[in-house]
LUMDREN-492718 format. One record per residue: residue number from 1; residue in three letters; x, y, z of N, C-alpha, C in turn. Coordinates in Angstrom, 3 decimals, padded with zeros to 6 digits. Layout:
- NUM  ala  X  Y  Z  X  Y  Z  X  Y  Z .
...
***
This chain:
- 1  unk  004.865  -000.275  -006.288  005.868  000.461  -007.057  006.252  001.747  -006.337 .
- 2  unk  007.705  001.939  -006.331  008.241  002.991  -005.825  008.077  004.386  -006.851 .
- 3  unk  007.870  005.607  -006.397  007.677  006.427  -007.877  008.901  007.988  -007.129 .
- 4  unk  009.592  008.079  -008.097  010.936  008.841  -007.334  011.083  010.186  -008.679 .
- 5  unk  010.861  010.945  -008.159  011.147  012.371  -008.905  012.598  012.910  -008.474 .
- 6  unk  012.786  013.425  -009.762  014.558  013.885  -009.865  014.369  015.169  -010.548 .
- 7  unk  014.472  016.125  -009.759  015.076  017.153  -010.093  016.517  018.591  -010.171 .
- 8  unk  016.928  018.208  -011.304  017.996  019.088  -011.657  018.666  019.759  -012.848 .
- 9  unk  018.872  021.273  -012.909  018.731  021.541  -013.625  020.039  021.442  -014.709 .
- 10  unk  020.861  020.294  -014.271  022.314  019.650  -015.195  022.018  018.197  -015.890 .
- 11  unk  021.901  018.218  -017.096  021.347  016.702  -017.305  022.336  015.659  -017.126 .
- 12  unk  023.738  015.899  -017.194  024.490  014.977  -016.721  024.033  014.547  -015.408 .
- 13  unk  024.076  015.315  -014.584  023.614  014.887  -012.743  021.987  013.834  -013.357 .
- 14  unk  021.102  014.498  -013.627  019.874  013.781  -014.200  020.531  011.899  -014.667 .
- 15  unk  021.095  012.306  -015.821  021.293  011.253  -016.282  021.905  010.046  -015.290 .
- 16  unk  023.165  010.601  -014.580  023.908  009.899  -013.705  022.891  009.159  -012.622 .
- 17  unk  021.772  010.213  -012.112  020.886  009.343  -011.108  020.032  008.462  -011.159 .
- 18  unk  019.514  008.385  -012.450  018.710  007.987  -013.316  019.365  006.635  -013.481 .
- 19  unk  020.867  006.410  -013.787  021.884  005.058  -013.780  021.650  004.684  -012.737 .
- 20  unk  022.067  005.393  -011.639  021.820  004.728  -010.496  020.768  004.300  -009.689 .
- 21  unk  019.717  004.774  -010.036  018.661  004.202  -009.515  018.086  003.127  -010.106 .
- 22  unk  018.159  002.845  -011.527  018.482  001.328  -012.297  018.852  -000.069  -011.998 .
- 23  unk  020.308  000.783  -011.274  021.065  -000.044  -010.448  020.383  -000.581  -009.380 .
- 24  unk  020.441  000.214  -008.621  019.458  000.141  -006.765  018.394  -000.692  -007.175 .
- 25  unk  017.502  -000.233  -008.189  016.119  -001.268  -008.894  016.840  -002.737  -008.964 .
- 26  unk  017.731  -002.728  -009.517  017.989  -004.333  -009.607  018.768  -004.638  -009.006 .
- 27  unk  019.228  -004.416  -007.397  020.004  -005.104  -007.319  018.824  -005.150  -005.644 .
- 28  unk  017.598  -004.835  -005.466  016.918  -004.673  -004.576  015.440  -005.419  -004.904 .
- 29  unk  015.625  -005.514  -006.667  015.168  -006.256  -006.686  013.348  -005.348  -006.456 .
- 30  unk  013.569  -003.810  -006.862  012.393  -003.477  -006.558  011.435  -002.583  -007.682 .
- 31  unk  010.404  -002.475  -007.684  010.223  -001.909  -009.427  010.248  000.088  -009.054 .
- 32  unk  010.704  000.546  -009.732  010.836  001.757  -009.454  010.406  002.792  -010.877 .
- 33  unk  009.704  003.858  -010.516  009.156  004.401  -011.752  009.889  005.717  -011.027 .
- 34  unk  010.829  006.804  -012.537  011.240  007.942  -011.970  010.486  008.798  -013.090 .
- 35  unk  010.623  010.070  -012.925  010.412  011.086  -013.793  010.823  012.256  -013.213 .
- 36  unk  011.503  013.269  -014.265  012.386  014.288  -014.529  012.506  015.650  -014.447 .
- 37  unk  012.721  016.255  -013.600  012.421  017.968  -014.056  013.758  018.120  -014.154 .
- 38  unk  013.639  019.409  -014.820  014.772  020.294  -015.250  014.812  021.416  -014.228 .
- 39  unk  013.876  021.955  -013.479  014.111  023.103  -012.601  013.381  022.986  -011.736 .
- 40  unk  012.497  023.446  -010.595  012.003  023.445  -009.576  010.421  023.989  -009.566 .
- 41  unk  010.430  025.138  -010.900  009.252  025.135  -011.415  008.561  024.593  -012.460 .
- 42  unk  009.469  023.705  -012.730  008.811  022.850  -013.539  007.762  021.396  -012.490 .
- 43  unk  008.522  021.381  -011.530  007.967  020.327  -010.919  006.558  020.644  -009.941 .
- 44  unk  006.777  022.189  -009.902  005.699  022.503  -009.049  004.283  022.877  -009.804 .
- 45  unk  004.565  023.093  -011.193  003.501  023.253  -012.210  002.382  021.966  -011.870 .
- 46  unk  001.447  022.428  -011.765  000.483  021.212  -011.555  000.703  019.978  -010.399 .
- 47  unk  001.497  020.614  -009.651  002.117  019.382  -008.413  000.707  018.663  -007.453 .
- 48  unk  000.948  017.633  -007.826  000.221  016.865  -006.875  001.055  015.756  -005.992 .
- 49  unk  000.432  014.964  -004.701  000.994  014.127  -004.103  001.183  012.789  -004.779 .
- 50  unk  002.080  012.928  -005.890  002.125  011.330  -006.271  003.649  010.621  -006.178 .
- 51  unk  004.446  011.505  -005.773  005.740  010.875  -005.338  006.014  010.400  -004.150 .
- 52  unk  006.842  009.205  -004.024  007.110  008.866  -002.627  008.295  009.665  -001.896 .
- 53  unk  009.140  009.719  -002.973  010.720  010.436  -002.654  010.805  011.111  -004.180 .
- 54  unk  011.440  012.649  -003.690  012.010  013.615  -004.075  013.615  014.231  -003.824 .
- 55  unk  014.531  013.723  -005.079  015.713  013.969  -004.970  015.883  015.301  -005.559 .
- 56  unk  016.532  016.079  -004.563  016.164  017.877  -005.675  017.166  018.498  -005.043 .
- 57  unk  017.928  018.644  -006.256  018.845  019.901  -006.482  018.961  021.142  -005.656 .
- 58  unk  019.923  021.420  -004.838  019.267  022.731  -004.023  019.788  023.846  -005.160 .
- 59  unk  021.018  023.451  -005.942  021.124  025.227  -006.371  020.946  025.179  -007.815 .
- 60  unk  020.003  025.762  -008.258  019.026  025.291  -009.314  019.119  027.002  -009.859 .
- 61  unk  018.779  027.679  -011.382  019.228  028.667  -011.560  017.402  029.559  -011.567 .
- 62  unk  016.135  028.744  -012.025  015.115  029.459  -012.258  014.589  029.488  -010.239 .
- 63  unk  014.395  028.426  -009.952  014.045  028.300  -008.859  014.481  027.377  -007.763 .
- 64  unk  015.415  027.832  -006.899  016.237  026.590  -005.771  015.423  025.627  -005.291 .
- 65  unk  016.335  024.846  -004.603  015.900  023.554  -004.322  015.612  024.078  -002.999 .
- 66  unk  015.700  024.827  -001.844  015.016  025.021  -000.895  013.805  025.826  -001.163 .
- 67  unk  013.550  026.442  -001.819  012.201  027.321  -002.267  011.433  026.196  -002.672 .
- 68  unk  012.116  025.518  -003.727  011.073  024.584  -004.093  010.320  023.747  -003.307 .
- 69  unk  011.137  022.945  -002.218  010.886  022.087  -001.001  009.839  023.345  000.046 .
- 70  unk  010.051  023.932  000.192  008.813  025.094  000.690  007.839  024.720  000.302 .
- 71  unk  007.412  024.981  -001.201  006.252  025.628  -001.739  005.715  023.641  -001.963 .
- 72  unk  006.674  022.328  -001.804  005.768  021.350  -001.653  005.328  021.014  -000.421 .
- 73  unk  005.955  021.599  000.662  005.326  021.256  001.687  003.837  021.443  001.959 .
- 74  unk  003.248  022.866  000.822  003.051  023.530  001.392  001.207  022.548  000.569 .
- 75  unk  001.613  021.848  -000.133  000.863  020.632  -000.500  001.054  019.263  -000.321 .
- 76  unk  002.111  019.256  000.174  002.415  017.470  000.012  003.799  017.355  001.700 .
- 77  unk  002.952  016.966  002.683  003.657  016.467  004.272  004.428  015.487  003.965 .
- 78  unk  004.164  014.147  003.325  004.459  013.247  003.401  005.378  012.389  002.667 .
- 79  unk  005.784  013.365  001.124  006.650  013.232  000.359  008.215  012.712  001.479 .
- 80  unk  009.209  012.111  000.955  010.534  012.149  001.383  011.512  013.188  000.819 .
- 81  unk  011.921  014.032  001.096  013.250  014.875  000.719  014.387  014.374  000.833 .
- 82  unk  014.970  014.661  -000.302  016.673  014.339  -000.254  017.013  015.100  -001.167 .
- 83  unk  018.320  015.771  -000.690  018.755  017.378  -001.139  019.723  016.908  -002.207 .
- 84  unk  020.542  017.405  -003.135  021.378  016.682  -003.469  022.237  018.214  -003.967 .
- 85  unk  023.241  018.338  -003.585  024.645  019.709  -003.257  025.842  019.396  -003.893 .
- 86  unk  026.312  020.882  -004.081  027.872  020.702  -003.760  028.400  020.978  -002.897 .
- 87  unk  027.270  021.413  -001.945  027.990  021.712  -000.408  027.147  021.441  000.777 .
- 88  unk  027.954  020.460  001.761  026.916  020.476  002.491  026.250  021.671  003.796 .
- 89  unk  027.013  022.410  003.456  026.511  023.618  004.321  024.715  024.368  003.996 .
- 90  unk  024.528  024.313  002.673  023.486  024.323  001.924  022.468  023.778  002.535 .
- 91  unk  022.519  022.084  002.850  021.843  021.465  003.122  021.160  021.891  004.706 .
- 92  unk  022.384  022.109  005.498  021.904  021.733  007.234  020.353  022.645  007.231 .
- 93  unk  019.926  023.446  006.777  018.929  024.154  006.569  017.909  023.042  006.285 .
- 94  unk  017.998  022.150  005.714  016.599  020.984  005.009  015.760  020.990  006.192 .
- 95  unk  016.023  020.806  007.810  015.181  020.904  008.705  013.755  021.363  008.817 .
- 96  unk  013.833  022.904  008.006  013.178  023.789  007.945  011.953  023.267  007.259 .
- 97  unk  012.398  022.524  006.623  011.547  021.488  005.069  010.947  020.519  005.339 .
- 98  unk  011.336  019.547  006.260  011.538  018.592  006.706  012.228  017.225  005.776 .
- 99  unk  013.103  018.072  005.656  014.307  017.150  004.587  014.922  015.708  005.125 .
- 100  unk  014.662  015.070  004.930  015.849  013.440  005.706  016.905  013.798  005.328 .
- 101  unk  017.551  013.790  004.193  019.006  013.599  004.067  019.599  014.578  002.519 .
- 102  unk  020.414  014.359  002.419  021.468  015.092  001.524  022.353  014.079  000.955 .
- 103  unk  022.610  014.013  -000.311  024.094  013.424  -001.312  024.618  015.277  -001.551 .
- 104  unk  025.806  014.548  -001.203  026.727  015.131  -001.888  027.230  015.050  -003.472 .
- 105  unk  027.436  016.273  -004.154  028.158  015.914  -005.390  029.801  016.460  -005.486 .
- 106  unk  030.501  015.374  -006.175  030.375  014.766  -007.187  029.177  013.765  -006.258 .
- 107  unk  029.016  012.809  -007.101  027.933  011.042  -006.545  028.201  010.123  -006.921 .
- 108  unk  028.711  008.897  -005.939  029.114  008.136  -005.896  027.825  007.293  -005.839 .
- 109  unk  027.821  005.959  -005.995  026.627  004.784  -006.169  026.483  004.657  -004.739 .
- 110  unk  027.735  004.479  -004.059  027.732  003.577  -002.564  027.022  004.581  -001.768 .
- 111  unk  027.708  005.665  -002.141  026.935  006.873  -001.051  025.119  007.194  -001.530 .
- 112  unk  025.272  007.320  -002.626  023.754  007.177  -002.979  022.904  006.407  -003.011 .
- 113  unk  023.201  004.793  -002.635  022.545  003.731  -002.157  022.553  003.597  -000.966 .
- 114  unk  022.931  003.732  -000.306  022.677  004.240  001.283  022.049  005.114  001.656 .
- 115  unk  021.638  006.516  001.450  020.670  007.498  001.073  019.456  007.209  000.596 .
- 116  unk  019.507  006.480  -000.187  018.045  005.949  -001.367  017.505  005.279  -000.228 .
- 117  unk  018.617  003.815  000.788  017.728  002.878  001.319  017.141  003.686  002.426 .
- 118  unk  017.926  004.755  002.810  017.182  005.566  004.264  015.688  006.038  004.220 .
- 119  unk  015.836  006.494  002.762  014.600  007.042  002.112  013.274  006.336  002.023 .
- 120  unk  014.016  005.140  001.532  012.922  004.341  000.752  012.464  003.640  002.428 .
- 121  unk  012.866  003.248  004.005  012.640  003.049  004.607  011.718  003.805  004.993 .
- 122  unk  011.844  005.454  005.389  011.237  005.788  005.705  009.760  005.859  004.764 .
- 123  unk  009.688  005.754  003.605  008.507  005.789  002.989  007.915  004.496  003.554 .
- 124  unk  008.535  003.175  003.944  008.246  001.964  003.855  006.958  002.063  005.652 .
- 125  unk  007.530  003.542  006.234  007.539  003.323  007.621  005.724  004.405  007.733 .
- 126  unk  005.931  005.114  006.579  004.473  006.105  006.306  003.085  005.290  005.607 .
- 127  unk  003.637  003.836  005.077  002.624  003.727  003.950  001.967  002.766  004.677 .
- 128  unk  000.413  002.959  004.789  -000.087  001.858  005.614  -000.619  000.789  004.652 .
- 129  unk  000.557  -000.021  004.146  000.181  -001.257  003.260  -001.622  -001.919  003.527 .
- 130  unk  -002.027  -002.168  002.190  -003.126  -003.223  003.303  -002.738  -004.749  002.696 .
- 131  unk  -003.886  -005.626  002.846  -003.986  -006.908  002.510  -005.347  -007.349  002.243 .
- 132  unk  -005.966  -008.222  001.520  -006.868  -008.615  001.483  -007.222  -010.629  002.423 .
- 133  unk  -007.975  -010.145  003.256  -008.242  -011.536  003.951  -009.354  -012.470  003.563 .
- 134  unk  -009.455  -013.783  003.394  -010.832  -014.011  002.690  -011.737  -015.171  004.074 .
- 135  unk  -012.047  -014.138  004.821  -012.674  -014.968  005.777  -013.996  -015.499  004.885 .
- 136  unk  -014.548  -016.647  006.467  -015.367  -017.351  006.221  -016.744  -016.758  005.353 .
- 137  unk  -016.918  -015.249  005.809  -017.939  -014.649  005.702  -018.269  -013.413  004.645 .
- 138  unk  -017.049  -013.658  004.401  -016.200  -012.327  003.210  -015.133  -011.910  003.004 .
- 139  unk  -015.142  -010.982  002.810  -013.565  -010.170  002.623  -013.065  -009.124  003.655 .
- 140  unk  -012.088  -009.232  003.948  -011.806  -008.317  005.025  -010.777  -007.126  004.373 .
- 141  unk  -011.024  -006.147  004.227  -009.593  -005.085  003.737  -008.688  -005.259  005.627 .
- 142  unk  -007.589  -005.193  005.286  -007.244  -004.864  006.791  -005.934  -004.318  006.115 .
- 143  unk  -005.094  -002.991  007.214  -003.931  -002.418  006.941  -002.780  -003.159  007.424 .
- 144  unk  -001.674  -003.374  007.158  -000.601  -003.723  007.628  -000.289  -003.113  009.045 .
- 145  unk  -000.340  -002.373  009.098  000.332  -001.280  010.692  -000.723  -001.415  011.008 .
- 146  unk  -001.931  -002.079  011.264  -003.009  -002.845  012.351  -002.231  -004.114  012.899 .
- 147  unk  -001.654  -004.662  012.034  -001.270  -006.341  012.819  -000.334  -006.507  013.046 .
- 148  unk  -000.402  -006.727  014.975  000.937  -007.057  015.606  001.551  -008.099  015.412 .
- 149  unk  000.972  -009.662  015.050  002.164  -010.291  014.479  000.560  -011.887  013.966 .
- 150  unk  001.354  -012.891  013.217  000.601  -013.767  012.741  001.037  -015.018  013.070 .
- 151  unk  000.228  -015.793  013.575  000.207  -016.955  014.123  -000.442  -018.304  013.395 .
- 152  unk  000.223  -019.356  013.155  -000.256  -020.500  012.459  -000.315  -021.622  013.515 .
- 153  unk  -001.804  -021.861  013.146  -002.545  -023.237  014.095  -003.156  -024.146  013.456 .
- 154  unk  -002.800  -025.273  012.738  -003.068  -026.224  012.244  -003.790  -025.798  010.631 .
- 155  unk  -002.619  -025.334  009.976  -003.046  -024.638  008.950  -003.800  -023.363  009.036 .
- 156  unk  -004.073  -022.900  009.966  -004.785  -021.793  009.432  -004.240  -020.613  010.057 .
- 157  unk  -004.416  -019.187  009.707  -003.397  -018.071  010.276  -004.395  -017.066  010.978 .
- 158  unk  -003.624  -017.021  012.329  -004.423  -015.870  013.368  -003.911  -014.903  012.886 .
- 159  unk  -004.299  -013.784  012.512  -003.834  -012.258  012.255  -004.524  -011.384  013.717 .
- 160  unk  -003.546  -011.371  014.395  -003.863  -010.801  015.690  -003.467  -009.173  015.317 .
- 161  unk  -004.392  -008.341  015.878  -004.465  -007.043  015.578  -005.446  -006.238  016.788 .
- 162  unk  -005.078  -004.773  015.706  -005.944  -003.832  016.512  -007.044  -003.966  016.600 .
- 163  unk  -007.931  -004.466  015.794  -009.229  -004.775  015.855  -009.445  -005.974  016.157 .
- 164  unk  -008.777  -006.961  016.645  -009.235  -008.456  016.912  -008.716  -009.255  016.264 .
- 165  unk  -008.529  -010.655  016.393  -008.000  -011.624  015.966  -008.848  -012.316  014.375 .
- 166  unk  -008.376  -012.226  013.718  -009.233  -012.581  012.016  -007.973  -014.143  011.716 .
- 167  unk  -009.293  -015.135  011.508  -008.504  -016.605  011.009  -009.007  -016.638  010.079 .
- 168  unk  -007.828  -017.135  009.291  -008.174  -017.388  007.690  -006.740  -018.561  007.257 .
- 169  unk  -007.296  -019.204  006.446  -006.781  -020.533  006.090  -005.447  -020.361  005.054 .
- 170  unk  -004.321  -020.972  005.772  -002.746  -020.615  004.764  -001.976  -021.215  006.223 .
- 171  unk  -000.368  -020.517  005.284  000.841  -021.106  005.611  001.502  -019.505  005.722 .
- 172  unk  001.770  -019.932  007.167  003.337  -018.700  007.856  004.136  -018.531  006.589 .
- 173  unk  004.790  -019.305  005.805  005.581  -019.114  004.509  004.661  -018.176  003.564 .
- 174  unk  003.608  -018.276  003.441  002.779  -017.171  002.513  002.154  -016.365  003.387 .
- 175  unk  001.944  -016.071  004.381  001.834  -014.669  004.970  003.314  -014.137  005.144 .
- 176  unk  004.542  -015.068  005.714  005.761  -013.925  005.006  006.330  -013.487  003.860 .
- 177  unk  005.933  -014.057  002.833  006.551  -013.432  001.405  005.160  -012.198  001.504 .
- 178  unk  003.848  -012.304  001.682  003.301  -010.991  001.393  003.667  -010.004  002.189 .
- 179  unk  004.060  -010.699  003.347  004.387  -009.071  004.298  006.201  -008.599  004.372 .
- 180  unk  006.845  -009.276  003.680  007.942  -009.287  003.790  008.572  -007.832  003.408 .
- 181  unk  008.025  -007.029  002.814  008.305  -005.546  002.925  007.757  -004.901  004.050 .
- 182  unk  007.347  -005.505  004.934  006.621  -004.226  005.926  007.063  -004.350  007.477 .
- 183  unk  008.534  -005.380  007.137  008.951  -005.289  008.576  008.113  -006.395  009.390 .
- 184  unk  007.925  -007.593  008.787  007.535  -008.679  009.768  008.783  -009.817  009.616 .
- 185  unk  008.879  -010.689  010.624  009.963  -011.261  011.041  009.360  -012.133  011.888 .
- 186  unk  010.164  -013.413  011.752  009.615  -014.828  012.242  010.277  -014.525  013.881 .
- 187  unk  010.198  -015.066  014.723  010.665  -015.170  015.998  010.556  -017.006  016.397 .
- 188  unk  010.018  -017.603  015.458  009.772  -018.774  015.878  009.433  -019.279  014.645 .
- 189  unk  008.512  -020.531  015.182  008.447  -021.687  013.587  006.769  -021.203  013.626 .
- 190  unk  006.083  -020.507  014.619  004.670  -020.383  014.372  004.158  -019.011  014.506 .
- 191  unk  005.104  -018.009  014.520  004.775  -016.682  014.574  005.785  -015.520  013.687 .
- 192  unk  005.131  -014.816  013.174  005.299  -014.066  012.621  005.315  -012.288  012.866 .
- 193  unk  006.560  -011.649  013.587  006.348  -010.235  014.161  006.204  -008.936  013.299 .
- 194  unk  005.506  -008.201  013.750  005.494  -006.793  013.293  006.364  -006.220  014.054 .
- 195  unk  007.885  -005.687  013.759  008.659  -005.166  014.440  008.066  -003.805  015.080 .
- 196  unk  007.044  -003.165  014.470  006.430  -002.165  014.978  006.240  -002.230  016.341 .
- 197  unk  005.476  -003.210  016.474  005.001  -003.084  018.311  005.986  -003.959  019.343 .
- 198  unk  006.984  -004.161  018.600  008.066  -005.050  019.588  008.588  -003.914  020.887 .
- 199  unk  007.747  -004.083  022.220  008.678  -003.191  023.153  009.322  -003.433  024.085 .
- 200  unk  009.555  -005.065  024.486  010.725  -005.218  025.011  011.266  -006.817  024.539 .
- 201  unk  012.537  -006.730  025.054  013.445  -008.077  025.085  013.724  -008.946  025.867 .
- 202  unk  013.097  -009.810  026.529  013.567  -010.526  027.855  014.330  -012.005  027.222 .
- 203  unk  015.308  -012.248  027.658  015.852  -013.132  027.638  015.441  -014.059  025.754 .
- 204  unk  014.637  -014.919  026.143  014.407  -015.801  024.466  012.769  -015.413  024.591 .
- 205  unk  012.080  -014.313  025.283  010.707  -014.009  024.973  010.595  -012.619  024.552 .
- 206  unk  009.923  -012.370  023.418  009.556  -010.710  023.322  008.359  -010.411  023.310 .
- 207  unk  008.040  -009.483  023.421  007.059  -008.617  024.015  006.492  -007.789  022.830 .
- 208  unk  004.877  -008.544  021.929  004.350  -008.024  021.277  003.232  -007.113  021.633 .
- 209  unk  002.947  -006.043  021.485  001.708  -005.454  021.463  000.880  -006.448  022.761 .
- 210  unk  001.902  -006.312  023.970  001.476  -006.685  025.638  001.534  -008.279  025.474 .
- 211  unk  001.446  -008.753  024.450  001.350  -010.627  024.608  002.942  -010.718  024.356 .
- 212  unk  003.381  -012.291  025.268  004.825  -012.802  025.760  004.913  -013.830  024.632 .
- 213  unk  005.566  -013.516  023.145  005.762  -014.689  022.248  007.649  -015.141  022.586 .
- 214  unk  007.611  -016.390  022.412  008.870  -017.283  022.722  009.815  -016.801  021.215 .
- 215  unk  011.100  -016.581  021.400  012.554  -016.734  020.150  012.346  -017.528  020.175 .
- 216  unk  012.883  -018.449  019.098  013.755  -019.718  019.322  015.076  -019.471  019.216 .
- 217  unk  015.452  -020.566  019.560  016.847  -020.552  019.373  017.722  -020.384  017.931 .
- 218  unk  017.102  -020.938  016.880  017.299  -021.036  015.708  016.992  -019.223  014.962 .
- 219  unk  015.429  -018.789  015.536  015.373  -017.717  014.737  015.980  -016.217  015.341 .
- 220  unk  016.874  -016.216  016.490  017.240  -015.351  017.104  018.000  -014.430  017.014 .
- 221  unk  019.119  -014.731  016.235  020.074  -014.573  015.688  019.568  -013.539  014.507 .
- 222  unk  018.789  -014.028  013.471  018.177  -013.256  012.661  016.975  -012.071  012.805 .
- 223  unk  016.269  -012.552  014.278  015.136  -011.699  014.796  015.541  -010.781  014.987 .
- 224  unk  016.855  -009.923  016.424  017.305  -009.911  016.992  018.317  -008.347  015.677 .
- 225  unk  018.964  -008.969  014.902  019.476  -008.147  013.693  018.561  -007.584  013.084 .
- 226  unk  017.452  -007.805  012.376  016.505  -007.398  011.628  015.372  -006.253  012.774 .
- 227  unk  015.726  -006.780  014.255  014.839  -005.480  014.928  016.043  -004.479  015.012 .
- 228  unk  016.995  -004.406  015.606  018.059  -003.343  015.427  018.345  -002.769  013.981 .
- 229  unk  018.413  -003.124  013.195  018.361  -002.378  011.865  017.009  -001.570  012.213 .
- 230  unk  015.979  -002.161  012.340  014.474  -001.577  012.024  014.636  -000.163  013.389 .
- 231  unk  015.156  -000.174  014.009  015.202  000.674  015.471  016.286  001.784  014.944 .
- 232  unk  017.103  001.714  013.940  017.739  002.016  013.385  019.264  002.578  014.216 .
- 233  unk  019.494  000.994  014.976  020.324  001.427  015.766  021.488  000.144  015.286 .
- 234  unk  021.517  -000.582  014.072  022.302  -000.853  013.213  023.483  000.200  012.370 .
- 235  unk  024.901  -000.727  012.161  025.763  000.596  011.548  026.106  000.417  010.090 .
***
């Protein structure tokens, strides 16, 4: 679950984002929990790290939205910022914060769903998912951003990683619906990539975490799009 704090001190703006993130929830198909401040000290009262993304008001009347973004840094690195103005001159300052991005107001859906997905990427890019493996011998916790990509050999799945290769019994189709938020991508009919460690492109072979796995022809097209988005050199 995504958990997204909104703060501003106009409840129309509140209300309006609150629609739209409803929206974004269903049409992404993702479960999203928000909750509300009215000012900037309201949110810092008792602040702990439990948000992923923070949409906040910069010109706020008890306490601004750049003061506020200060005083969470000054507990919470890893939160996402997104400013939300009537001007963007206001914003170019977020640097200081380490702000990602800015909406403009008035707010439009299109522009604010494009913003949200930048956001919600980058949270996607901080969180070290795990998984549970049920080897022969027990249970394995292992993190997502350990495994360079997964391989199926007569039913059963290599999870090749930082720590070594772990086999455990399944289907490429159910190791991609579980990892399918974390940026893995088929390249073939028996492997499964972590776009993370993809560092080069040769012809129909790429280059995982130093091992030479084959495209196919069939999944290339889709590999190929889904790493350029992820490189974020998609438009």
């Amino acid at each position: 679950m995504l958990k997204i704090a909104v703060v501003d001190d106009e409840k129309v703006y509140i209300d309006q984002i609150q629609e739209y993130i409803r929206q974004y929830s269903a049409e992404k198909k993702r479960e999203i929990q928000t909750e509300t401040f009215c000012d900037g000290s309201a949110l810092l009262e008792n602040y702990s790290p439990r948000f992923d993304i923070i949409l906040l008001d910069i010109e706020m009347g008890k306490l601004n939205g750049m003061e506020t973004a200060r005083e969470i840094r000054k507990k919470d690195q890893d939160v996402v910022l997104v400013f939300i103005t009537n001007m963007a001159q206001y914003a170019i300052n977020g640097y200081d914060v380490g702000a990602l991005d800015y909406v403009l107001k008035p707010i439009n859906y299109y522009t604010f769903s494009v913003r949200l997905d930048r956001a919600v990427s980058r949270v996607k890019k901080r969180q070290p998912e795990e998984i549970l493996l049920n080897l022969p011998d027990g249970i394995k916790r292992l993190k997502v951003d350990r495994i360079h990509y997964v391989e199926v050999q007569n039913r059963m799945l290599h999870y090749h990683t930082e720590d070594g290769v772990f086999v455990v019994r399944g289907t490429l189709q159910g190791a991609e619906e579980t990892l399918k938020e974390s940026h893995f991508v088929r390249c073939n009919h028996w492997y499964l990539v972590n776009l993370q460690y993809v560092s080069e492109i040769r012809r129909n072979i790429v280059i995982v975490a130093g091992d030479e796995l084959e495209i196919s022809r069939r999944n290339k097209t889709a590999f190929l799009s889904e790493l350029t988005d992820y490189m974020g050199m998609g438009t």
